[in-house]
C-alpha positions in Angstrom: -7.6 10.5 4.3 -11.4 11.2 3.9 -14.8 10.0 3.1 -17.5 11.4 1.1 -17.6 13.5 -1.8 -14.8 12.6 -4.7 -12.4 11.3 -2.7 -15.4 8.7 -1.1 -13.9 5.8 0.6 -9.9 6.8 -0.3 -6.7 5.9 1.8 -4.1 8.1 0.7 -1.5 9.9 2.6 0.0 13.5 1.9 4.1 13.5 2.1 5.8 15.7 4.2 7.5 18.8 2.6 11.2 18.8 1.6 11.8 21.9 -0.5 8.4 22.0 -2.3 7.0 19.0 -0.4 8.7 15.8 1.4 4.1 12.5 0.4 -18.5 -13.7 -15.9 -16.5 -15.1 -14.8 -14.0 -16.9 -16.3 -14.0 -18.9 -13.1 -10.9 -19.6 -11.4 -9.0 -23.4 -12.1 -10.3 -25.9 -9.6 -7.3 -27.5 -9.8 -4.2 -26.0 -8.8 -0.8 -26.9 -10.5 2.2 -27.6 -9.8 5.0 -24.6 -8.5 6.1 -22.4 -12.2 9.8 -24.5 -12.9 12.7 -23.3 -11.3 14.0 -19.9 -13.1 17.1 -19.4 -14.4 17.7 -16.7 -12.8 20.7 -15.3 -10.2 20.9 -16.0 -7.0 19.9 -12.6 -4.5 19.9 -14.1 -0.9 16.3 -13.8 -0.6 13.5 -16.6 -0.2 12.4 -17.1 -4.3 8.6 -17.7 -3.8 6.1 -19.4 -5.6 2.6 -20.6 -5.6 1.9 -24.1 -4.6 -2.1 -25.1 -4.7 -3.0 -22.0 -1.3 0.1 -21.4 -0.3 3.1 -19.6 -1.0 6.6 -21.8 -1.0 10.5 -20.9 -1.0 11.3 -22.6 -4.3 14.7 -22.8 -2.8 13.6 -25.4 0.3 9.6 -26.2 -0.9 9.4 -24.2 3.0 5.9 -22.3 3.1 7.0 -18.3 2.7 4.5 -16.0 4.5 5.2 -12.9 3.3 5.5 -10.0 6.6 7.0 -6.8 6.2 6.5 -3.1 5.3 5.8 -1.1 2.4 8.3 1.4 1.5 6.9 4.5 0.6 8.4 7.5 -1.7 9.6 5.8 -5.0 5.7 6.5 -5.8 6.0 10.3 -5.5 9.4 11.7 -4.7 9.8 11.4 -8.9 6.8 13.4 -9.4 7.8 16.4 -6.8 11.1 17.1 -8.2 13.4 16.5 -5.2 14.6 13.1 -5.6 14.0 10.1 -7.1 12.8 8.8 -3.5 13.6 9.5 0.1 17.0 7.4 -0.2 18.5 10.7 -1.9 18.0 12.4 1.1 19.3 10.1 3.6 23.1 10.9 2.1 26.0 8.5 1.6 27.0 6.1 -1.4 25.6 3.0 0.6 22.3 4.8 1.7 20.5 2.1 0.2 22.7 -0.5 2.0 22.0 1.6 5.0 18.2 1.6 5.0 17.8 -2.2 3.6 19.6 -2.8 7.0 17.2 -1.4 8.6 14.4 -2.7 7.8 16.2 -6.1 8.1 16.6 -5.5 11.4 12.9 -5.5 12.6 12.3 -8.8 11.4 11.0 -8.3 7.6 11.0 -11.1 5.1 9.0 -9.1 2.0 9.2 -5.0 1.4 6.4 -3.7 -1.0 7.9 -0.6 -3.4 5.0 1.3 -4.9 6.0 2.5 -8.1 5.1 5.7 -10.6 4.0 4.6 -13.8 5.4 8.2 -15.2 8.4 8.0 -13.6 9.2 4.7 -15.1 8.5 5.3 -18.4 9.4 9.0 -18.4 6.0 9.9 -19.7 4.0 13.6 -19.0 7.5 14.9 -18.0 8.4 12.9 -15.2 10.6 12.1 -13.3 11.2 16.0 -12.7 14.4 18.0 -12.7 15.3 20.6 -10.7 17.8 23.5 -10.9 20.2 21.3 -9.8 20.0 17.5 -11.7 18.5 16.2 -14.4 16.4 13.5 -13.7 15.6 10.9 -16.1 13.6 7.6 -16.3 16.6 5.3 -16.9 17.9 7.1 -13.2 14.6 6.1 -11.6 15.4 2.7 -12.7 18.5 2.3 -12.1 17.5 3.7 -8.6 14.5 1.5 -8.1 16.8 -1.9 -9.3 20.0 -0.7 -6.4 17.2 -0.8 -3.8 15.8 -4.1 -4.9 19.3 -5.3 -4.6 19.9 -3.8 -1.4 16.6 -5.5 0.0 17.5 -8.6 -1.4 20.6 -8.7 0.0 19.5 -8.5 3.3 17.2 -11.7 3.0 14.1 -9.3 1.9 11.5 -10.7 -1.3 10.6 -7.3 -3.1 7.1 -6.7 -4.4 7.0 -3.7 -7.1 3.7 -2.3 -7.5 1.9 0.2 -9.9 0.6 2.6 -7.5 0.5 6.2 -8.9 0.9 9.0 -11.9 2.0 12.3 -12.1 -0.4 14.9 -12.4 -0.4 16.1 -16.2 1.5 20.0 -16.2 2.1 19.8 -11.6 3.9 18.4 -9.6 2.0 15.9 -7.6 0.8 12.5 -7.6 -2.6 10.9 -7.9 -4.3 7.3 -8.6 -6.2 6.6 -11.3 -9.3 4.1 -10.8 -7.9 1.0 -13.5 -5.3 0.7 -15.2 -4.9 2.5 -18.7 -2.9 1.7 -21.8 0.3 3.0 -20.7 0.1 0.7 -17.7 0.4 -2.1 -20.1 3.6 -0.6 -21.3 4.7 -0.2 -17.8 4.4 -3.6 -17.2 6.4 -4.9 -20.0 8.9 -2.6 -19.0 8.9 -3.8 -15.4 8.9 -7.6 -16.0 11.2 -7.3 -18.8 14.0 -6.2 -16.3 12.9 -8.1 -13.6 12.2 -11.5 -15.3 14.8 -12.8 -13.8 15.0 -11.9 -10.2 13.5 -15.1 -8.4 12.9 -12.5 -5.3 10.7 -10.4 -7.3 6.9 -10.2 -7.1 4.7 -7.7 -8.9 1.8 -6.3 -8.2 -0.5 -5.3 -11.0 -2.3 -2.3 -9.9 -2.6 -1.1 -6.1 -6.3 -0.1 -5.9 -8.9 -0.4 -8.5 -12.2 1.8 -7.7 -15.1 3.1 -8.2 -15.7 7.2 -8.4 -18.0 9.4 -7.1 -18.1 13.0 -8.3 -18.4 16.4 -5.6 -21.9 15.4 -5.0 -20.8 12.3 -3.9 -22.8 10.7 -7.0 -21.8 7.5 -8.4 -20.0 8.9 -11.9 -18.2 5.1 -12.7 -19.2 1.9 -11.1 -16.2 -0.4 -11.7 -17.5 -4.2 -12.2 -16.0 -7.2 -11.6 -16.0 -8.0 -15.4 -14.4 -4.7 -15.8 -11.4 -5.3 -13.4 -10.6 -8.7 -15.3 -11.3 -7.9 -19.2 -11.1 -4.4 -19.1 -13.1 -2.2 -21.6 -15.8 0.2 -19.8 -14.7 3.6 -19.2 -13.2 5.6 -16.4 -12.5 9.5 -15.3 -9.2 10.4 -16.2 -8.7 12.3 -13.1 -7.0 10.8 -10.6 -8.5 9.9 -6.5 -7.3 13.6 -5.7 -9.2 15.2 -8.1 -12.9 16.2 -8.5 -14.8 14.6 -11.6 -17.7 14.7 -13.2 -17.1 11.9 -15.6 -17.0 12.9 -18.6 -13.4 12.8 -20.0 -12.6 9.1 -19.8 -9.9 6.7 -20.6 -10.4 2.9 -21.9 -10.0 0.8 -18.9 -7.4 -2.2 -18.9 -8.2 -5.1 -17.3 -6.2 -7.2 -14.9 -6.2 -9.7 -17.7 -4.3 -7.5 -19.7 -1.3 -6.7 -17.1 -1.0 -10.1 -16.3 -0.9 -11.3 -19.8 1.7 -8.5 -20.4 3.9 -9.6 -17.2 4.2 -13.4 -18.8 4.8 -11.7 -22.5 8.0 -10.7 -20.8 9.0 -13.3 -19.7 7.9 -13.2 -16.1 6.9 -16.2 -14.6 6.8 -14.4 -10.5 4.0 -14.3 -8.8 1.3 -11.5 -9.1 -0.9 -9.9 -6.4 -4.5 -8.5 -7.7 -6.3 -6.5 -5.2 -10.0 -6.2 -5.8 -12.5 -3.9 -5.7 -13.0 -0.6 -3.7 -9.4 0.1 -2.9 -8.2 -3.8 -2.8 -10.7 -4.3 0.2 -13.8 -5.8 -1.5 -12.8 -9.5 -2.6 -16.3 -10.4 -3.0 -16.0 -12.8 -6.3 -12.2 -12.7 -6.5 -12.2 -16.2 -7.4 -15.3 -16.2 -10.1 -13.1 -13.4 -11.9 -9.5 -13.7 -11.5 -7.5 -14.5 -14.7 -6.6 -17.8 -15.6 -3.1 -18.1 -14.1 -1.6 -20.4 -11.9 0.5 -18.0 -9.9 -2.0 -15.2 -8.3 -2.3 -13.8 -5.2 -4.9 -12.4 -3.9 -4.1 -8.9 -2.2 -6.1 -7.2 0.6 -6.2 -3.9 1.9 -7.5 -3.7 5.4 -8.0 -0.3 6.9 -10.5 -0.1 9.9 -12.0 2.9 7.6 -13.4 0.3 4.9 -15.9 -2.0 4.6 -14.7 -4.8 5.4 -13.0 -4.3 8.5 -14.7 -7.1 11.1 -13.7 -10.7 11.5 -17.4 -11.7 10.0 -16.6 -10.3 6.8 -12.8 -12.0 6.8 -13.8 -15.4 7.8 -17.4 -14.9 5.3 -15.0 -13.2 2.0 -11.0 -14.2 2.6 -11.0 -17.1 4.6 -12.8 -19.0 1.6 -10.1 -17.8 -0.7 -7.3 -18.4 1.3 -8.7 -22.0 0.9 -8.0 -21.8 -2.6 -5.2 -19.0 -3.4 -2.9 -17.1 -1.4 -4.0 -14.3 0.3 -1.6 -11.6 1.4 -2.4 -8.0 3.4 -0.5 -5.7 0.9 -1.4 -2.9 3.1 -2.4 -2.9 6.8 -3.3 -0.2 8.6 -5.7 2.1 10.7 -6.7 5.5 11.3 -5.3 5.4 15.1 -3.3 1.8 14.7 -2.7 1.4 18.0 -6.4 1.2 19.0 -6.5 -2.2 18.7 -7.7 -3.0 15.1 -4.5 -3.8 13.7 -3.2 -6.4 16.7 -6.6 -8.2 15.9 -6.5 -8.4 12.2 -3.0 -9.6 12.8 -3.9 -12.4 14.8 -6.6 -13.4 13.0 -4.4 -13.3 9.7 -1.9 -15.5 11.3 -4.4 -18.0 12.2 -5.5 -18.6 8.4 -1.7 -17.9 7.7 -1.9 -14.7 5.8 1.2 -12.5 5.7 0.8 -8.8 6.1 2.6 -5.7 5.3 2.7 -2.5 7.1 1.5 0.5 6.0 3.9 2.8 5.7 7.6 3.0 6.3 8.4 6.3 6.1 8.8 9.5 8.3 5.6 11.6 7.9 5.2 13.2 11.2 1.8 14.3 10.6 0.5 10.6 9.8 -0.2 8.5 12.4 0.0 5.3 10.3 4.0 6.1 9.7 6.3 3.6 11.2 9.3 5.4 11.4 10.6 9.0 13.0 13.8 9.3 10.5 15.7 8.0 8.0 17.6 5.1 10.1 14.6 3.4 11.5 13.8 4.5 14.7 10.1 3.5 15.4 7.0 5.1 16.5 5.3 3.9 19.0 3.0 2.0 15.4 6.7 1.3 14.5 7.2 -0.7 17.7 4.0 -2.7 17.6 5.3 -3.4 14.2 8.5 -4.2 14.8 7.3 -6.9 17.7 5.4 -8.5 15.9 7.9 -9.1 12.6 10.7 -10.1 14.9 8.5 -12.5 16.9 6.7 -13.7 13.5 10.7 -14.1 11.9 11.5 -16.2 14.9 8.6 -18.5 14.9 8.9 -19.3 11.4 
């Protein structure tokens, strides 16, 4: 992670090697309405939530759901490296994804967060990559994304599949771009398309919209509120990894957009926006989010952003958590176990805000990693994580 210059104010996290490398406002209803009808859809095992006035509900019992878990890290880059379509292909077995759906289980979690490519999905700017060895296509990332779902759902685990990255165009790595663009639309019809009928499924419509700054640290594209909801202005086309100047853009999509895509499939799940500046600013969430009646609003707390105090969370989300859900798609810190964490945690569970950990996966060189291997033994993170979902899962 780092600050200042063009990768100002970014959270990102580089994989450890395997082979190559193993990392207006159209102001929101007053009224809430009712829970979306019952789908039609099959039965997984897991809670099938939905959004009831503030809260999120188990369509199953009308039981509040607070969603606590992890997010599951790799489907969002393996694809784009060329060794796998995640880290499950390296764990070995037939039932790997059995295995590590187990796992996870184990510690407590109720909700997992996947973070998707948008390449690898579609099987756009030659992704997912081959190697001397397989061929990789899109429909095999699919099909290897949907036998994790229903792994995770299996064990009792709601699965929230995000747009999080793309493929560098001619390398093999990974970036995010600031807003979604039109492919992202596609994406998302893709997505909810296959997944219209999963009750367990949530989506998440893009993981962090920004703002860039190019090496200078000078302001090259000031992403506004009325950007992030209708779309239109004009962003660099490099991603958060890469230096810009601004001046090859793409058209920006708006959330609007993906969330009118998501219900053209068919979809009727809830869908987490995150706001501004990397999911963290939530400033006039409700003056601009679409008109739907089943958001969430998604936070990013890292004790490297800006909001990051419990004056700003009772000031910005505790006023929205009056009015919407709120979940923590991503929690974490640059030392977690320095206290920041344990206190946005408590203060989360006092307005009844779910959180997910960032990041299962076994990075040895990030301190934010949850896990030392492939079968979930825990960092010391990984253990204050693990308390607290098994103590949350047994006091709800």
């Amino acid at each position: 992670m780092k600050e200042g210059g063009f990768m100002r104010h970014a959270r990102w996290i580089v994989p450890v090697a395997a082979v190559v490398v193993l990392l207006t406002g159209g102001a929101i209803y007053a009224e809430r309405r009712d829970p979306a009808p019952e789908q039609p859809g099959v039965e997984t095992g897991a809670p099938q939530p939905v959004v009831a006035g503030n809260r999120l509900v188990d369509q199953r019992s009308d039981a509040q759901f607070i969603p606590r878990g992890v997010n599951w890290s790799s489907f969002e880059y393996a694809c784009a490296q060329g060794w796998g379509m995640s880290t499950l292909d390296t764990l070995g077995g037939s039932d790997a994804a059995e295995v590590e759906a187990a796992a996870i289980a184990a510690w407590g979690a109720n909700t997992v967060r996947l973070p998707l490519n948008q390449d690898c999905w579609l099987g756009t700017r030659g992704a997912p990559v081959s190697d001397q060895f397989e061929e990789r296509t899109s429909a095999g990332y699919r099909s290897s994304v949907h036998e994790f779902v229903t792994a995770l759902n299996r064990q009792g685990m709601v699965v929230i599949l995000d747009l999080h990255s793309r493929k560098r165009m001619g390398q093999p790595e990974f970036g995010n771009i600031a807003m979604p663009d039109s492919e992202s639309l596609s994406f998302w019809r893709s997505v909810a398309g296959e997944y219209k009928d999963n009750p367990s499924v949530m989506f998440d419509a893009f993981n962090e919209p920004y703002s860039r700054y190019d090496a200078a640290d000078n302001l090259v594209f000031d992403l506004t509120w009325q950007c992030w909801r209708d779309g239109g202005c004009t962003a660099p086309i490099e991603d958060d990894q890469t230096a810009t100047a601004g001046q090859v853009t793409y058209s920006v999509q708006g959330m609007a957009a993906a969330v009118g895509e998501i219900r053209d499939a068919g979809a009727a799940q809830p869908v987490l926006l995150g706001g501004l500046d990397y999911a963290n600013d939530l400033s006039r969430w409700l003056d601009f989010a679409p008109d739907d009646d089943q958001l969430v609003a998604s936070f990013h707390s890292y004790d490297f952003k800006a909001c990051a105090d419990e004056k700003c969370w009772d000031a910005v989300l505790a006023p929205i958590a009056d009015r919407v859900p709120v979940l923590t798609g991503e929690l974490g810190a640059e030392d977690p176990l320095d206290g920041y964490v344990t206190r946005y945690l408590d203060w989360a569970d006092r307005h009844q805000i779910g959180s997910l950990f960032w990041v299962w996966a076994d990075h040895p060189s990030d301190p934010m990693a949850l896990v030392r291997d492939g079968t979930g033994t825990p960092t010391e993170y990984g253990v204050l994580a693990r308390r607290y979902l098994r103590s949350a899962a047994v006091g709800s």
